[in-house]
C-alpha positions in Angstrom: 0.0 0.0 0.0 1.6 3.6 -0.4 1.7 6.1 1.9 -1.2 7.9 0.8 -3.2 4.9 1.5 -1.6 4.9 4.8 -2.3 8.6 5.6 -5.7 8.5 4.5 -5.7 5.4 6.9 -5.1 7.6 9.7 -6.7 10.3 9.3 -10.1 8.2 8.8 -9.3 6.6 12.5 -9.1 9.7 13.9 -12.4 10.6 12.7 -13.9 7.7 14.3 -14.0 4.8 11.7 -12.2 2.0 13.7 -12.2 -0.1 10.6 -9.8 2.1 8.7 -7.7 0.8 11.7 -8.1 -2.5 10.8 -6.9 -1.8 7.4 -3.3 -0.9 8.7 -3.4 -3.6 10.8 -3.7 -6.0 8.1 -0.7 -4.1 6.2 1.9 -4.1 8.9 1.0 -6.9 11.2 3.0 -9.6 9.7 6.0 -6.9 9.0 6.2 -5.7 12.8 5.9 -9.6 13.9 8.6 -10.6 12.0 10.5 -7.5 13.3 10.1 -8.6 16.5 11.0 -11.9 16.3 14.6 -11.1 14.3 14.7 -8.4 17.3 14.1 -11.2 19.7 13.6 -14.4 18.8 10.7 -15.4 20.4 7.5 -16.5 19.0 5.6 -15.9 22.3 7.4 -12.4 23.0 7.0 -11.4 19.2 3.8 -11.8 19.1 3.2 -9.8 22.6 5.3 -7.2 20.8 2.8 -7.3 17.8 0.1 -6.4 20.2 1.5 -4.1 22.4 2.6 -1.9 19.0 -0.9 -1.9 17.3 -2.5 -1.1 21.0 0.4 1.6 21.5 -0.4 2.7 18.1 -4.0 3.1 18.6 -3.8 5.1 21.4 -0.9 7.4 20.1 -2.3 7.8 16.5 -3.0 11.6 16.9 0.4 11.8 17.3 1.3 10.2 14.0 2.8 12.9 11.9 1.3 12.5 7.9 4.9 13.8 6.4 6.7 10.9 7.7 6.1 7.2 6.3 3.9 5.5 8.6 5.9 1.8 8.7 8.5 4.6 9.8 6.5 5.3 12.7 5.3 1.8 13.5 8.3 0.6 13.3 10.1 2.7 15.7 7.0 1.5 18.1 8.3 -2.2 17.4 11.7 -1.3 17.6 11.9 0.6 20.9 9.2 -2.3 22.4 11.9 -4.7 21.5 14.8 -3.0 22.6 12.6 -2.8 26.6 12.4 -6.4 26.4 16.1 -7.0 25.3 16.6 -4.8 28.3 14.5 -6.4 30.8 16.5 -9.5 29.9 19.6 -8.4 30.5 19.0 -6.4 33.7 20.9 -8.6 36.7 22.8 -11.0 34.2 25.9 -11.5 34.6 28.5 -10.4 31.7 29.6 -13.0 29.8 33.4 -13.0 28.3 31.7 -13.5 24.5 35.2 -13.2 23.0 35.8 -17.2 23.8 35.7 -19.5 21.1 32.5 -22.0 21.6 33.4 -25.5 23.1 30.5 -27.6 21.1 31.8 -25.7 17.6 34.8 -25.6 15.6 35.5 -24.8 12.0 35.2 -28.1 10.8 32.0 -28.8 12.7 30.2 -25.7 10.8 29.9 -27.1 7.4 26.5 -27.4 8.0 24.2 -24.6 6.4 22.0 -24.8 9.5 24.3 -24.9 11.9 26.2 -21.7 10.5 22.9 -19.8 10.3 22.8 -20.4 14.1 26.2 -19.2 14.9 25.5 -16.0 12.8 21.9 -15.5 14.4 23.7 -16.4 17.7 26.3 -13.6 17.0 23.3 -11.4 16.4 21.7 -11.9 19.7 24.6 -11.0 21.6 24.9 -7.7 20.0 23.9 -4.6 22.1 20.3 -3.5 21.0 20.8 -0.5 19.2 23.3 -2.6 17.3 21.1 -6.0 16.7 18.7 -3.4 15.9 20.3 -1.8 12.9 21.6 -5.1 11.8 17.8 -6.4 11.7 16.7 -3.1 9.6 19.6 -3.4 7.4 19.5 -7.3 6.5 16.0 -8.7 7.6 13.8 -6.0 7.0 16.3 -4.2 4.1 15.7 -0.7 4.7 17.8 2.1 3.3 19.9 4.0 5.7 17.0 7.0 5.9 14.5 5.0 6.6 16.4 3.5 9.2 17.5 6.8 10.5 13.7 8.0 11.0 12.4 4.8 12.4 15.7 4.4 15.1 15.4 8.2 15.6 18.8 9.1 14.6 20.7 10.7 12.3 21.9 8.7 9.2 25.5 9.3 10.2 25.0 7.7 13.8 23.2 4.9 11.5 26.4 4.2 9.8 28.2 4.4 12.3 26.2 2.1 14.3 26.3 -0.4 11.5 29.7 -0.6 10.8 30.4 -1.5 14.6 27.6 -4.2 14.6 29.7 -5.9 11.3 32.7 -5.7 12.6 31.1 -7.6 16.2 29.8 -9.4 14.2 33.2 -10.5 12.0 35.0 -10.8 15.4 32.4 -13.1 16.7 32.1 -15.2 13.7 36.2 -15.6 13.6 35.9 -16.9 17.0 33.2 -19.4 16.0 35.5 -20.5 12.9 32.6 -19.0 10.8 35.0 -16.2 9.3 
């Protein structure tokens, strides 16, 4: 749907028809779950993300500003919901030293294509949040550096830079692994 579509969405909630709601639901649902589970990996927590955005969304769509792109603005719900429950997660763990290679996994034990794509998603989830989180918007979701910028908030710069740490986490994890 384009944004007009979107906008004309909105603006038809606000006046009171809650089916025009429904519409967007239909649009983004499955693209905010899916965001939330790269974010998280959790079926059960995605989901409760998925919810909590369209409720959050509801109840904040006079704030919803027409010049922006509205997956812009839902995303950036889904995005900052997933980064509380990454949070929330962490809170009283205790810091692992990540830079150790893996006892189970050596090179020669990762020729599997399954078993590398859990090493790398692995490597993903130990990122920081505002790192796993560009990393999702770059790669899973494939938005531009803008759009990324306007749904994390940010300048593109800080994007970039942000990204560019993430990869090279990421390469220094993978090494470790025997991914790399």
């Amino acid at each position: 749907m384009g944004e007009n579509v979107d906008a004309a969405r909105v603006r038809a909630c606000l006046a009171g028809d809650s089916d025009a709601f429904a519409g967007l639901v239909a649009e983004y649902e499955k693209p905010v779950y899916n965001l939330a589970l790269r974010m998280l990996r959790d079926t059960e927590e995605a989901r409760d993300i998925a919810q909590t955005v369209f409720l959050k969304a509801w109840q904040n769509l006079s704030t919803y500003d027409p010049k922006y792109k509205f997956y812009s603005w839902i995303y950036r719900i889904a995005i900052n919901e997933s980064l509380n429950v990454l949070r929330a997660r962490t809170r009283g763990m205790e810091s692992v030293d990540e830079r150790l290679p893996a006892e189970d996994a050596g090179p020669s034990d990762l020729l599997d294509g399954e078993q590398v794509r859990g090493v790398v998603l692995d490597a993903i989830d130990r990122l920081k949040p505002e790192h796993r989180a560009v990393i999702v918007l770059k790669y899973f979701v494939e938005r531009d550096y803008e759009d990324m910028a306007e749904i994390l908030g940010i300048d593109a710069k800080t994007v970039k830079s942000r990204l560019y740490t993430a990869r090279q986490l990421l390469k220094d994890r993978l090494a470790t692994r025997g991914v790399v």
